[in-house]
C-alpha positions as CSV (number, residue, x, y, z in Angstrom):
1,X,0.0,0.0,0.0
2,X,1.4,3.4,-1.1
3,X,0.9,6.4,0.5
4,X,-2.9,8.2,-0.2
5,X,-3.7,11.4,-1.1
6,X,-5.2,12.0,2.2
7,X,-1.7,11.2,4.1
8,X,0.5,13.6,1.8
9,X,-2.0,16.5,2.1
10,X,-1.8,16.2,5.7
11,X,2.2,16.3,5.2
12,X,1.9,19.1,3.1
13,X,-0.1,21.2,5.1
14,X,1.0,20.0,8.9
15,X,4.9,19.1,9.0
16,X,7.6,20.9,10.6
17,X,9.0,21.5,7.3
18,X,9.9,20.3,3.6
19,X,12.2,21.2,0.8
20,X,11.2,22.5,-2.5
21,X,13.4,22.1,-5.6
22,X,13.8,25.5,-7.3
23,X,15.2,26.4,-10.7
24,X,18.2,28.4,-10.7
25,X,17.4,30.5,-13.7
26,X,13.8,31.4,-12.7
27,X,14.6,31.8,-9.1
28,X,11.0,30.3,-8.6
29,X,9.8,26.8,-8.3
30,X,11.2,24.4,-10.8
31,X,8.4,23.4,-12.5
32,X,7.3,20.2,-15.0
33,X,4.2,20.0,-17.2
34,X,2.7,16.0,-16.9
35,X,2.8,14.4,-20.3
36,X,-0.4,12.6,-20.0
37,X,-2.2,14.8,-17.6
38,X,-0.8,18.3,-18.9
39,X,-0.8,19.4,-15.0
40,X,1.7,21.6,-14.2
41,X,3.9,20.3,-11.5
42,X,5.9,21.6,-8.3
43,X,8.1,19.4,-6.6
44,X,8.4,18.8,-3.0
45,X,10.3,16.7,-0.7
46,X,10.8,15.1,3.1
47,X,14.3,15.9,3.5
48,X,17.6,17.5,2.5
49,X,18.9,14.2,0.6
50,X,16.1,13.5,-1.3
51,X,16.2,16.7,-2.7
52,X,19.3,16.5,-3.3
53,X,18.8,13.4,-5.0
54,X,16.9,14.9,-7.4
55,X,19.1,18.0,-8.1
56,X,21.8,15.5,-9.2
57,X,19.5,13.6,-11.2
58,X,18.3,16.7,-13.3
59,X,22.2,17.7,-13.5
60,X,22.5,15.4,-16.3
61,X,20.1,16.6,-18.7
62,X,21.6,20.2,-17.5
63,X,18.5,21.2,-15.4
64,X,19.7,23.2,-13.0
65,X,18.3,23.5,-9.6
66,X,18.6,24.8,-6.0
67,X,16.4,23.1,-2.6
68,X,14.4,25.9,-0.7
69,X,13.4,25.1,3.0
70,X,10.1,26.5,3.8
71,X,9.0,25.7,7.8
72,X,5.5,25.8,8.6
73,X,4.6,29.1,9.4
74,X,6.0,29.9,5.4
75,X,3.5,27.6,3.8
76,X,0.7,29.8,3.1
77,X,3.4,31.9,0.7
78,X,4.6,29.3,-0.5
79,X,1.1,28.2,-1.9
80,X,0.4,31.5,-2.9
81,X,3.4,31.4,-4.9
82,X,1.9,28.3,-6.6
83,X,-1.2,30.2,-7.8
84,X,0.3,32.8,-8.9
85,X,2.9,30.9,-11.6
86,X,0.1,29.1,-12.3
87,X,0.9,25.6,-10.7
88,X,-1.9,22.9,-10.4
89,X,-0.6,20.0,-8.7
90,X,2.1,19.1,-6.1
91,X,4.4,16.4,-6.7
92,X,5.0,14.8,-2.9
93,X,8.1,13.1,-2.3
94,X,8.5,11.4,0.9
95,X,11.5,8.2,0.9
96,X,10.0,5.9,-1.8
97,X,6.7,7.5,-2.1
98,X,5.7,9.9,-4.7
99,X,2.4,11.1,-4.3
100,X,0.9,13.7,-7.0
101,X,-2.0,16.1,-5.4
102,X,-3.9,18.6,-6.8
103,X,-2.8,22.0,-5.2
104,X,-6.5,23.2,-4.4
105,X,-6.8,20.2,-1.8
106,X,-3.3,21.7,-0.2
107,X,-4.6,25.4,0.1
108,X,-7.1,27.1,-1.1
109,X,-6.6,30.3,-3.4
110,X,-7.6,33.5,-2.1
111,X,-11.1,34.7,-3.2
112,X,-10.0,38.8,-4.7
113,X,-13.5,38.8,-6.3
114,X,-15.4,40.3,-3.7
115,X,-12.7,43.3,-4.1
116,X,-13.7,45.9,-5.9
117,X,-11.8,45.5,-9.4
118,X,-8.9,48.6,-8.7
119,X,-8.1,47.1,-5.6
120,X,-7.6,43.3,-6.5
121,X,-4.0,42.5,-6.6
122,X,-2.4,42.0,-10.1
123,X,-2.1,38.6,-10.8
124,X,-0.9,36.7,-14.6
125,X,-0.3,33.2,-13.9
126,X,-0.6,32.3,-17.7
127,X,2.3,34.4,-18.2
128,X,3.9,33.3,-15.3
129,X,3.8,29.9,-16.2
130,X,4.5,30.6,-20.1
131,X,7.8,32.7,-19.0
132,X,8.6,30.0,-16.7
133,X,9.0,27.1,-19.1
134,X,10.4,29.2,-21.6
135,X,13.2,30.1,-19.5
136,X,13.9,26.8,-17.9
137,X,14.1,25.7,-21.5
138,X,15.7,28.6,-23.1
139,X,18.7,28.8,-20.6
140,X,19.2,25.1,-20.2
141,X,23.4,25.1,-21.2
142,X,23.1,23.0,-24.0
143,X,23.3,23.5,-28.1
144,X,20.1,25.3,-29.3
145,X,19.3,22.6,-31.3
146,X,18.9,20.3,-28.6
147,X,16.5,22.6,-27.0
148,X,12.6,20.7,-26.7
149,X,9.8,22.9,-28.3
150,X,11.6,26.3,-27.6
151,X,9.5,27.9,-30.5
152,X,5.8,26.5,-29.3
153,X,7.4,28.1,-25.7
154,X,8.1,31.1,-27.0
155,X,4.6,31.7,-29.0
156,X,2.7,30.7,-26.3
157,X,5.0,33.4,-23.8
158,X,4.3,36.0,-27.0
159,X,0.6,35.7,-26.9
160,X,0.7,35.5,-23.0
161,X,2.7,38.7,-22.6
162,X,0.5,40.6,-25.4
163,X,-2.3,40.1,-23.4
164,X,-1.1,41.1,-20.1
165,X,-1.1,43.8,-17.9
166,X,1.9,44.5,-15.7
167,X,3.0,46.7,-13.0
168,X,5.4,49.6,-12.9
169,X,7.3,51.0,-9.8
170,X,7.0,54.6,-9.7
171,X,9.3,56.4,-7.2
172,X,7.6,59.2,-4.6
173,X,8.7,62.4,-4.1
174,X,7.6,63.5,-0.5
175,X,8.3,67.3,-1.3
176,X,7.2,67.7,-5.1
177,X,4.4,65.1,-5.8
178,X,4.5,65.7,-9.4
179,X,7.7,64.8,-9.3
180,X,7.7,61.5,-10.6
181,X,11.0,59.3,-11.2
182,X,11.1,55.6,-12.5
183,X,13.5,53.0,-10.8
184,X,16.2,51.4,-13.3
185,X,18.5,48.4,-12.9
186,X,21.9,48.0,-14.1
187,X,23.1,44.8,-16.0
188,X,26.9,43.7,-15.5
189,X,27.7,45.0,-18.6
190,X,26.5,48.6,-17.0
191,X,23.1,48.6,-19.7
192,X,20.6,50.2,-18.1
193,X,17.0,48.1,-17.7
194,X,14.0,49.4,-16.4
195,X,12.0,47.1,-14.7
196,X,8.2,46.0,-14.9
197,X,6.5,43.2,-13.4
198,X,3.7,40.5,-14.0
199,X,2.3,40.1,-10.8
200,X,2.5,42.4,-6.8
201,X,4.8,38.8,-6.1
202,X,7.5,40.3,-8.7
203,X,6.9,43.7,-7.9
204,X,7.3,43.3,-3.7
205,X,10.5,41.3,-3.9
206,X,11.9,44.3,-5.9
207,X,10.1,46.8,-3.9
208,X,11.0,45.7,-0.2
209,X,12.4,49.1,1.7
210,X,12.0,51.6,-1.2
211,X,9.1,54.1,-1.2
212,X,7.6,53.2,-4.4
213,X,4.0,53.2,-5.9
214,X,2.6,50.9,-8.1
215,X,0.9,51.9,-11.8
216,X,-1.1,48.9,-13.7
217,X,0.1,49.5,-17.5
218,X,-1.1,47.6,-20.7
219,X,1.5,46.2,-23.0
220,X,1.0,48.4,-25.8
221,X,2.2,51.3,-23.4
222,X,4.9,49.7,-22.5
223,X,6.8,51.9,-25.2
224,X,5.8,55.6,-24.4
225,X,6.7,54.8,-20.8
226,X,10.3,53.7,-21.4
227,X,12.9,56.0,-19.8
228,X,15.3,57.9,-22.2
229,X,18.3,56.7,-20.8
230,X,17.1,52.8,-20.7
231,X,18.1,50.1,-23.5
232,X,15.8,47.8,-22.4
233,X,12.8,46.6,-20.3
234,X,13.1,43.8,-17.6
235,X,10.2,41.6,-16.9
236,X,10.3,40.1,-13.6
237,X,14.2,41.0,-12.8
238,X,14.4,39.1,-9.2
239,X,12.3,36.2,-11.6
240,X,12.4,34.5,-14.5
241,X,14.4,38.2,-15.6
242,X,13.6,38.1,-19.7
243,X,14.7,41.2,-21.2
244,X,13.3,42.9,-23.9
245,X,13.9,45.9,-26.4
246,X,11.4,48.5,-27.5
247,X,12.0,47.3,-30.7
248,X,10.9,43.6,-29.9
249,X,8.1,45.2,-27.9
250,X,7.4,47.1,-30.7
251,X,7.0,44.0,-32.7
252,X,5.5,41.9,-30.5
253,X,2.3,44.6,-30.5
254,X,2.4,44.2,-34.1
């Protein structure tokens, strides 16, 4: 008798802790899509070695990945970081068992639709997930042409990131509120990005400690509200960071 569903929910919502494998180059949750099933997967384990286990595993088809510890109290984000990249199911991993569980009998999502619209956190979990497995795919180290369905990835991120809506961080000005000046990043080559983001998720891990305001923006504005001294946009910098020109924006609009 494997383990049931019943027994993993109750691990995933009750122990002391468990490790999550994480992808390097999204800095989220590594995540699979099922073959058969088309769920869209999150993996979590008992312990350090299993996870560890895995990592190696992965290493040789160049997947590269990094074990997050999330303790109790830390669950409830973590879930909520599962709805919002769009995850479905949870892939248990406990010694020999593997048990796969549909998120929504982990945690239930948070009802916004009682909110009036302007105050309902931005959310894009199609385009979280779409950036998501482009990346993983797109920065695997290996030759391009060994790269699984990068163009059907990088449609389906196109139409996803047409249709979005994203955030920008605007900077406040205490003594001129008219004032308005727009955070940038700088790549190690000094280029200068300016950053915008898919979801409040993206936007507070970049906005912790600064006194910023958020403005909700289309992606066919995107254009008019690029800063003069900025080469490029950055979607989701402490994410799955793509980086794109007004040109490609441009294009992408059509």
């Amino acid at each position: 008798m494997g383990m049931s569903i019943e027994e993993a929910v109750k691990q995933l919502q009750t122990r002391e802790n468990f490790f999550v494998a994480y992808s390097q180059v999204t800095k989220l949750p590594y995540v699979s899509c099922d073959e058969e099933t088309f769920n869209d997967q999150a993996w979590v384990f008992a312990t350090e070695e299993e996870i560890k286990e895995f990592g190696k595993k992965n290493l040789e088809n160049k997947i590269l990945l990094m074990g997050m510890r999330y303790d109790r109290k830390d669950y409830p984000r973590f879930y909520g970081t599962l709805y919002a990249i769009g995850v479905n199911s949870i892939i248990w991993n406990d010694g020999a068992e593997r048990v796969e569980v549909e998120i929504e009998k982990v945690a239930k999502q948070a009802d916004f639709s009682k909110l009036e619209p302007a105050k309902r956190p931005l959310l894009n979990p199609t385009l979280q997930l779409s950036g998501i497995y482009f990346m993983q795919e797109l920065r695997r180290p290996i030759e391009l042409e060994e790269k699984k369905n990068l163009r059907e990835l990088e449609e389906e991120l196109l139409v996803n990131l047409r249709k979005a809506e994203y955030i920008a961080a605007v900077e406040v000005n205490d003594e001129d509120p008219k004032k308005i000046n727009i955070p940038y990043l700088k790549s190690k080559e000094g280029k200068i990005l300016q950053p915008i983001f898919s979801d409040v998720m993206e936007y507070e891990k970049f906005a912790r400690g600064k006194k910023l305001k958020m403005v909700k923006v289309p992606f066919v504005k995107l254009p008019e509200l690029m800063i003069q001294q900025a080469e490029n946009y950055v979607i989701n910098p402490m994410g799955f960071n793509l980086v794109l020109s007004k040109e490609q924006i441009t294009k992408i609009i059509g």
